[in-house]
N, C-alpha and C positions, 0 to 999 in steps of 0.2 A: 539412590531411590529409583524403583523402576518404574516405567510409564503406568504399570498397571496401578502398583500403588499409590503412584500420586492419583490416578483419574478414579481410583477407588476412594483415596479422602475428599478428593476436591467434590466426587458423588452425593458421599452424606453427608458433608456440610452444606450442600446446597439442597440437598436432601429435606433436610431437618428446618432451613431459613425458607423453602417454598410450605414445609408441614405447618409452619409457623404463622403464613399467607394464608393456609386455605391449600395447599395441593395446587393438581391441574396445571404443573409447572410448562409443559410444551407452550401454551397459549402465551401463558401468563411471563416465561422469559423475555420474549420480544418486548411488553413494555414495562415489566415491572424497574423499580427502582424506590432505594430509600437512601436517605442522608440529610444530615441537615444542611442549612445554607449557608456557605460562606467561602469566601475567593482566598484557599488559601491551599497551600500543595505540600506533602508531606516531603521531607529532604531525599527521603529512599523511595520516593516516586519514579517511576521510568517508564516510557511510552513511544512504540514503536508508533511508525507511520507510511504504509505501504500507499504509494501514490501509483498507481497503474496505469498504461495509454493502452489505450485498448484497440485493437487495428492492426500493433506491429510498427513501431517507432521506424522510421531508416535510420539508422546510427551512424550512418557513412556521410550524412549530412548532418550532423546532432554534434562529433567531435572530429575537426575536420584535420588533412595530412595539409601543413601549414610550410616547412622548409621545400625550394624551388625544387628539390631532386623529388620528395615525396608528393608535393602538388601536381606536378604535373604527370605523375604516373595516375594518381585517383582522377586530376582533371580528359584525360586518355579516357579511362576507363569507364565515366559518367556521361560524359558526351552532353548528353542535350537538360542532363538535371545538377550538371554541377555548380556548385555556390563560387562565385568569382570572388576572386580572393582578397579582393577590395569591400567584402562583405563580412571578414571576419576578421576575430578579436584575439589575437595570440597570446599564446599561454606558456607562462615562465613555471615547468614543472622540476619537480624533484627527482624524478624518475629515471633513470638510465635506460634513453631511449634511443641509443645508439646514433646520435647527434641528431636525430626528428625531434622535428616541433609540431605542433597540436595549438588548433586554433577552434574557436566556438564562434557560432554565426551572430551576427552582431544582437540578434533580437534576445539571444541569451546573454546581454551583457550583466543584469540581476544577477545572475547565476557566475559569472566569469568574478565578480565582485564578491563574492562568497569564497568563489574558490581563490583567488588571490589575496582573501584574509584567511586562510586557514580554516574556513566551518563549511567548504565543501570538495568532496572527493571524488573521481572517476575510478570506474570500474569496470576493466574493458573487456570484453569479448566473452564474456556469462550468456551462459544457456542451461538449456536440461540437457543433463547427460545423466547414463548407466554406470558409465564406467572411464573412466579417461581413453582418448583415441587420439593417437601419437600424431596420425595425419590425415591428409584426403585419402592417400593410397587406403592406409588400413580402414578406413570409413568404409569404403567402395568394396574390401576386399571382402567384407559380412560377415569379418571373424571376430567382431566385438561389438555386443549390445550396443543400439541405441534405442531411445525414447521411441514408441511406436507413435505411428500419423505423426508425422514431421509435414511442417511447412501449411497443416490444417488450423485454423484461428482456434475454433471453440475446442481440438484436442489440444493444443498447443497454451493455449490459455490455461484450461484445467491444471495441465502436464507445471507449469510453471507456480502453481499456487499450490499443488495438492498430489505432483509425482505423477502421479497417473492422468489416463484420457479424459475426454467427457464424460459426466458418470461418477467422478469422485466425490468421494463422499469428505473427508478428510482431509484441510488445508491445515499447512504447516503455522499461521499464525494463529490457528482455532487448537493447535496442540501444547504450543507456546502457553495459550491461554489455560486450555488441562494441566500442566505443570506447575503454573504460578499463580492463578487466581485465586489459591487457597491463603496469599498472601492477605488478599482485599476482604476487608470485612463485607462487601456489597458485593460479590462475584457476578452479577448481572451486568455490570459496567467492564467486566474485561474484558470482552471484544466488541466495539464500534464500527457501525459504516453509515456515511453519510453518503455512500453512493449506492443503495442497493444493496440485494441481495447477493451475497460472495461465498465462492468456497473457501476460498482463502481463511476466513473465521469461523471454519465448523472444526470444532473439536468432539471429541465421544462427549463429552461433559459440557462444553461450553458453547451458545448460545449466540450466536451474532445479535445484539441489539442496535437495530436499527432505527436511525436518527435521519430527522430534515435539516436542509440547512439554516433554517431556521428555528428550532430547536424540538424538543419531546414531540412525539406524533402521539396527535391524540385522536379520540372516538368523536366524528360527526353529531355537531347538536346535541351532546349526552350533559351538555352544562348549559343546555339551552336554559332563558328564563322563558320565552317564549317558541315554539314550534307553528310552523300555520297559521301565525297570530294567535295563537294560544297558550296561557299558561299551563291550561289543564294537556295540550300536547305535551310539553314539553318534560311534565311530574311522570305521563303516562308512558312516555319513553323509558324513564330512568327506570320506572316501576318495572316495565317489562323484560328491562335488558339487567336489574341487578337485582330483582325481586327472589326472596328466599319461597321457591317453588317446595311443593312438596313432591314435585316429580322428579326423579334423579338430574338426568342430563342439563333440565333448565336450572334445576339448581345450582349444578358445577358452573352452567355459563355465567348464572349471575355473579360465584364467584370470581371469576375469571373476567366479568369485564369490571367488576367494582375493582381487583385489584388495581386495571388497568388505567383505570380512574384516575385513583389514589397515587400510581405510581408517574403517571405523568405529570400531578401536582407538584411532586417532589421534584424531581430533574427540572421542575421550568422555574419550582422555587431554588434551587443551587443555582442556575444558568443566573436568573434574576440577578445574585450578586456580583454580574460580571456581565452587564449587556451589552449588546454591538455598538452601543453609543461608548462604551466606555473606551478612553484616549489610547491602552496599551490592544485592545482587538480590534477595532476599529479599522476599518477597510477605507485604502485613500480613495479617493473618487475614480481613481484611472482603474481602480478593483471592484466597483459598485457590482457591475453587470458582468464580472469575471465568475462563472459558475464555477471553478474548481477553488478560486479564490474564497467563495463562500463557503466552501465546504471545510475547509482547513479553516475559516475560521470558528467555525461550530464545534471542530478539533479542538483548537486553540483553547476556546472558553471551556469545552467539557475537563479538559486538563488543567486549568488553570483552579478549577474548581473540583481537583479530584479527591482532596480530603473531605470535601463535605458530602460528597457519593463515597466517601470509603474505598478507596480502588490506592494502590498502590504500583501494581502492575496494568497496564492498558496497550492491545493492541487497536492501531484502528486502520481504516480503509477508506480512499477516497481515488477517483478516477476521474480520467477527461480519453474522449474518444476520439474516431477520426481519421485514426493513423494507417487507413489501409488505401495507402495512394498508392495504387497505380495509375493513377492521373495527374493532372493538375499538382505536382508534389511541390514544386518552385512554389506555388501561391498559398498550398493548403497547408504546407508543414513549417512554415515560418509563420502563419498566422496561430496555429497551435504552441510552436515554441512561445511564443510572444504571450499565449495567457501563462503557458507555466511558470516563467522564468517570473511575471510578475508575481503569482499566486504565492510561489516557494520564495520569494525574495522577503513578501508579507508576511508569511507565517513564519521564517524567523525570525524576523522582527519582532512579531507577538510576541513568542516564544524567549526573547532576548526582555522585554517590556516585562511578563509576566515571573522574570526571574529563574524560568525552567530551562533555559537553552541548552543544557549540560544533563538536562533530564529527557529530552525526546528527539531523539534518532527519527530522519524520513529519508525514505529510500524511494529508489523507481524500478519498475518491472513494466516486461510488455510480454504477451505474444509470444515475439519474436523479431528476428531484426529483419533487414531485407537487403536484396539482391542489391551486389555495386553495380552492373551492368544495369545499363536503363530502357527502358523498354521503350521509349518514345519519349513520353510524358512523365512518367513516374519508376516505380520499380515492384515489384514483385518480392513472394514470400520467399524467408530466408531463416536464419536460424541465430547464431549468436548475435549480442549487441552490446551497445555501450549504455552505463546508468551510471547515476549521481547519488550519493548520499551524505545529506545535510542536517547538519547539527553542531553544536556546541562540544561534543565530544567526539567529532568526527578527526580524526588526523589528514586533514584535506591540505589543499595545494598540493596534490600529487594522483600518481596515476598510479591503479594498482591491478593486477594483473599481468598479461602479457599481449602489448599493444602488437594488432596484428600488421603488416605490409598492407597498404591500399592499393594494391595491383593484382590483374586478374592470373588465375595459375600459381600461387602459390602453394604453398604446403597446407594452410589453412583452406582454402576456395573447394569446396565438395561440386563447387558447379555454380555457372555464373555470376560467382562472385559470394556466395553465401560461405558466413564463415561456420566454421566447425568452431563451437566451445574451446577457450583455452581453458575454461574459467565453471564450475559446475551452480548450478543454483543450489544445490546443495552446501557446497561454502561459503557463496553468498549467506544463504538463510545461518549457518553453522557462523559466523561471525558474529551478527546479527544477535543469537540465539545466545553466545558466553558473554557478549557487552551486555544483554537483559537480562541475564540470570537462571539459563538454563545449564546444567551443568552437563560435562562431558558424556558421560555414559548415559543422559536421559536423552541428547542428541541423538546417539546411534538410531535410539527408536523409533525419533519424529522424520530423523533423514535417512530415507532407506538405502542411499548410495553412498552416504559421506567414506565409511569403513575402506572404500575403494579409492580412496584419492590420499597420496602422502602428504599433501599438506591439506589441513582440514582448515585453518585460520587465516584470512586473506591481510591483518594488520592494518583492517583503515580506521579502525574502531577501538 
């Protein structure tokens, strides 16, 4: 099936369920929604979950060089930001790492816990690439494409979610979504974010619906009983904002906020059957005031409740920022790890409570990684880095990729210590993309470089 035709079905089925609403579908994606209520998830349910740090992780502190020969080449090389080695948590891997050991800073010991039961995996040295680039030499030598504005956040950012620079229109999980949400009786529910507006979930077809952490976003005062201390404000509102005008335009808006009405009824009635008090989503007290913590759990509950929304396929999106220390990196980027490792420790927890652990895939993306060289205080933009992905169907306790040397001047180091890609986000996403049901050949079209790289499947998944 080619991309054209599925975003051609997946068109006028959404087509025909907005004609069905009333039209006016641009407005009306953002909040529509139907389903009935109840906490229950279909078995062929599956749901990605893109966790992004936004800044530029350092990865060179995130998964640390653990045996004395490789410590003390990264401790050399860090100088005034490196994690003392009485600070981390060593890791018994599967991986053939030519007798190196890899250790995680203790604030990721959640995370160290996951991956030493098998439902979390490393993923080393992943960037945007064109094309595979054998080393620094040939990097330097400018005889093989790379991703243009390197080492820029917001091109670099885009470049990561959606291939291209600032300006993309088209993210790889919003394509996913064109592909599979012909699955969901509800296609309004296959792409979520409960952090904002993302490229990442625009598809030609699909819709990013955006959620609070607290749940459906709805219309100010529109269910007012009273406005102003008024009744009659509060009837005059609705009149005006959902009133059948005989003027075109106001008419279409009233369609479009009645839907919106209507549709955030429904999502808060599904959510209802699975509320933050209830024992399997429920945030321990050390996650009250963790914001990324709340955001996965709003995750959590929309999936848990994804048969009563109709969704069988669900991408979502959630982020924590921060990460562009060039300063203060000792203080800022271990208080960072310390929400994540809680956040993702709880959500799959949930997710283990909720009986889907084996149903929802979460992964991490940044930016970019950063420089091993230290600038004083912190470090500088860089380019490949290291990420986690957790789940129940993850083949975790191991590292996958190819772990680079922690010392400056190697084959990987393009300069300062920034590593060159072993590892393509292309593959990444291309892994990712055959565990949720995209199939081969509809791949080629979502990833415009995977064709370029001889192994397209990285086996964490």
């Amino acid at each position: 099936m080619s991309i054209n035709n599925a975003s051609r079905r997946e068109f006028l089925k959404r087509a025909a369920a907005l004609s069905a609403l009333g039209g006016a579908a641009p407005f009306a994606l953002n909040l529509a929604g139907i389903g009935a209520a109840a906490a229950a998830t279909d078995p062929d349910y599956k749901a990605l979950v893109c966790l992004f740090f936004y800044g530029g992780n350092d990865q060179t502190n995130t998964v640390i060089p653990y045996d004395a020969t490789s410590y003390n080449d990264y401790y050399a090389a860090r100088d005034t930001i490196a994690r003392a080695q009485a600070d981390l948590l060593p890791l018994t891997t599967l991986s053939d790492l030519g007798g190196r050991q890899l250790a995680l800073p203790k604030e990721f010991a959640p995370i160290k816990t996951l991956f030493d039961g098998g439902k979390a995996a490393i993923l080393a040295n992943v960037g945007p690439l064109v094309a595979p680039i054998k080393d620094a030499a040939e990097y330097k030598s400018g005889k093989v494409p790379v991703p243009p504005k390197l080492f820029s956040h917001n091109d670099q950012t885009a470049t990561w979610q959606a291939f291209t620079p600032e300006g993309a229109k088209l993210g790889w999980g919003g394509r996913f979504g064109d592909l599979l949400g012909s699955m969901n009786s509800n296609a309004v529910f296959t792409a979520v974010s409960a952090a904002g507006n993302t490229v990442f979930l625009s598809g030609k077809n699909t819709f990013q619906y955006q959620i609070s952490s607290s749940g459906a976003v709805g219309i100010n005062n529109i269910n007012a009983t009273s406005l102003f201390g008024s009744p009659q404000g509060a009837a005059a509102l609705r009149a005006v904002s959902t009133g059948n005008s005989s003027q075109l335009f106001e008419r279409e808006h009233g369609r479009i906020v009645q839907r919106s009405i209507d549709a955030q009824a429904a999502v808060a009635a599904a959510l209802a059957t699975l509320p933050t008090t209830d024992a399997r989503v429920a945030l321990p007290t050390a996650q009250a005031n963790n914001n990324l913590a709340r955001q996965l759990q709003v995750v959590a509950r929309l999936a848990g409740v994804s048969a009563a929304l109709g969704v069988k396929r669900q991408v979502f999106f959630v982020s924590i920022g921060g990460f562009d220390t060039h300063d203060n990196q000792l203080t800022q980027q271990p208080t960072l790890h310390t929400a994540i490792a809680g956040a993702v420790d709880y959500f799959y927890n949930a997710t283990v409570q909720l009986g889907i652990a084996n149903n929802v895939t979460l992964f991490t993306g940044s930016d970019f990684g950063r420089t091993l060289t230290s600038n004083g205080d912190g470090s500088d933009h860089g380019w490949g880095s290291h990420h986690f992905i957790v789940g129940g169907a993850v083949k975790g306790q191991d590292v996958y990729g190819s772990f680079p040397v922690v010392k400056l001047g190697t084959a990987e180091d393009v300069g300062s210590g920034r590593l060159l890609p072993t590892t393509s986000v292309d593959q990444y996403a291309a892994t990712l993309g055959r565990w949720f049901g995209v199939s081969d050949s509809d791949l080629g079209t979502i990833l415009p470089n995977i064709g370029r790289f001889s192994t397209r499947y990285l086996n964490f998944i």
